[in-house]
C-alpha positions as CSV (number, residue, x, y, z in Angstrom):
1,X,64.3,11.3,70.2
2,X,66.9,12.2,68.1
3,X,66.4,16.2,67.1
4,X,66.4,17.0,62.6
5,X,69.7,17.6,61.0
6,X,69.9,21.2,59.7
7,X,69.2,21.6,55.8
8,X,71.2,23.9,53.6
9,X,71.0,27.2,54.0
10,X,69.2,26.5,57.6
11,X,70.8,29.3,60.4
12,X,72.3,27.3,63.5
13,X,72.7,28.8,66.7
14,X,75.8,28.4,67.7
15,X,75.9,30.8,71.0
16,X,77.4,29.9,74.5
17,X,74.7,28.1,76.1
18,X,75.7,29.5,79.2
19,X,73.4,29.1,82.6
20,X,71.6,26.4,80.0
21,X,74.3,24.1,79.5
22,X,74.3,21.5,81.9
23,X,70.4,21.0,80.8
24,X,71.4,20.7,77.1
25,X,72.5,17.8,75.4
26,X,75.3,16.6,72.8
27,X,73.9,16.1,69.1
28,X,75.0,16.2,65.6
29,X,73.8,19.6,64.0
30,X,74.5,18.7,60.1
31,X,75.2,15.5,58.7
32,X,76.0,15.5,54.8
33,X,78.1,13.5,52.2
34,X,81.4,15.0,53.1
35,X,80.5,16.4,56.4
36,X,79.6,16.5,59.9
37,X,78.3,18.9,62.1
38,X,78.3,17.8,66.4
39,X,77.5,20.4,68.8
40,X,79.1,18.5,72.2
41,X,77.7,19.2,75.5
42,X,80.7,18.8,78.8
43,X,79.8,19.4,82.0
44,X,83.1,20.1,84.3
45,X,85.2,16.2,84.1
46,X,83.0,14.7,81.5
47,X,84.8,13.6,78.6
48,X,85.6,11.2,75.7
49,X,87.6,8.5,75.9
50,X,91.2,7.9,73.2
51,X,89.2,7.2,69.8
52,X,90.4,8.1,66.6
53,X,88.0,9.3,62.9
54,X,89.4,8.8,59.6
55,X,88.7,12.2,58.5
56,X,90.2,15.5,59.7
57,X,88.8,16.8,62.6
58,X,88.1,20.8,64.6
59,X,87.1,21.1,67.7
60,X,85.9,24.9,68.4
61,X,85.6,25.6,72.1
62,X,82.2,27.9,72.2
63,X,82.0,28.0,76.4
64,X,84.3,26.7,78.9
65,X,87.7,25.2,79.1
66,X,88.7,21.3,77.3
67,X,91.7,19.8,77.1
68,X,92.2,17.6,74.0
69,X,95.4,15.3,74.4
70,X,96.9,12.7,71.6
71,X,99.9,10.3,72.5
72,X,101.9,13.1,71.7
73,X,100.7,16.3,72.8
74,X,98.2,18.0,75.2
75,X,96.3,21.1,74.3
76,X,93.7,23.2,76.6
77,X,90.8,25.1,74.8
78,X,89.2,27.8,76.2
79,X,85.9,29.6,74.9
80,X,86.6,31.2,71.3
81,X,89.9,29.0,70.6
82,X,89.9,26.0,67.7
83,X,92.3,23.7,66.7
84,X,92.4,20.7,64.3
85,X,93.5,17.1,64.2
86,X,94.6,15.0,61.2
87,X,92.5,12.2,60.1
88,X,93.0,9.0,62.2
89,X,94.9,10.9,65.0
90,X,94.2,9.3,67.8
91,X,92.2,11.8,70.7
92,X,90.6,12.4,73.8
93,X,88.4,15.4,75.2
94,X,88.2,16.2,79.0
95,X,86.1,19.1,80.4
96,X,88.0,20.8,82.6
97,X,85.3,23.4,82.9
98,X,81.2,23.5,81.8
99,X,81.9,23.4,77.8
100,X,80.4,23.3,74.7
101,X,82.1,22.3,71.6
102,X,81.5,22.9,68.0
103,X,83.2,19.3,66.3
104,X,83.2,19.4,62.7
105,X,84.0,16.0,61.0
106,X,84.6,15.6,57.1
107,X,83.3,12.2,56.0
108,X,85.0,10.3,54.2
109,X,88.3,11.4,53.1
């Protein structure tokens, strides 16, 4: 069952999920026109496989340790650290430690 999108001016709890993480799961938090919300759930050597979006892209690293690697470059994210990706740049995400991730995706661009 997939859990309610948040509604404007809904809070969202964004905290570490800490010893709870490896029971949680990976879902979108806000989905809007423009925007996207995805709060992603990596236990240790879970990850994504190369895929590209056409909009730009962050990926906020709440808990743990990802790397995020494009054909060029390789970049590892620890708890507290962000970064973003142009539109259509290919990307992959590897857990290197239990993570969450805060992804936020604008729609189309």
């Amino acid at each position: 069952m997939a859990l309610p999108h948040a509604q404007p001016f809904d809070a969202i709890d964004i905290r570490p999920l800490a010893a709870g993480l490896l029971a949680a799961k990976s879902h979108s938090l806000i989905k809007t026109e423009k925007l996207q919300l995805i709060q992603l759930v990596m236990p240790a050597g879970q990850g994504l496989p190369e895929h590209r979006v056409p909009g730009e892209i962050t990926v906020q690293c709440i808990e743990g340790e990802v790397e995020v690697t494009t054909p060029t470059r390789s970049c590892r994210l620890g708890g507290g650290e962000v970064l973003v990706l142009p539109g259509s740049e290919p990307h992959a995400i590897k857990a290197t430690r239990d993570a969450t991730l805060l992804v936020t995706v604008l729609l189309n661009p």
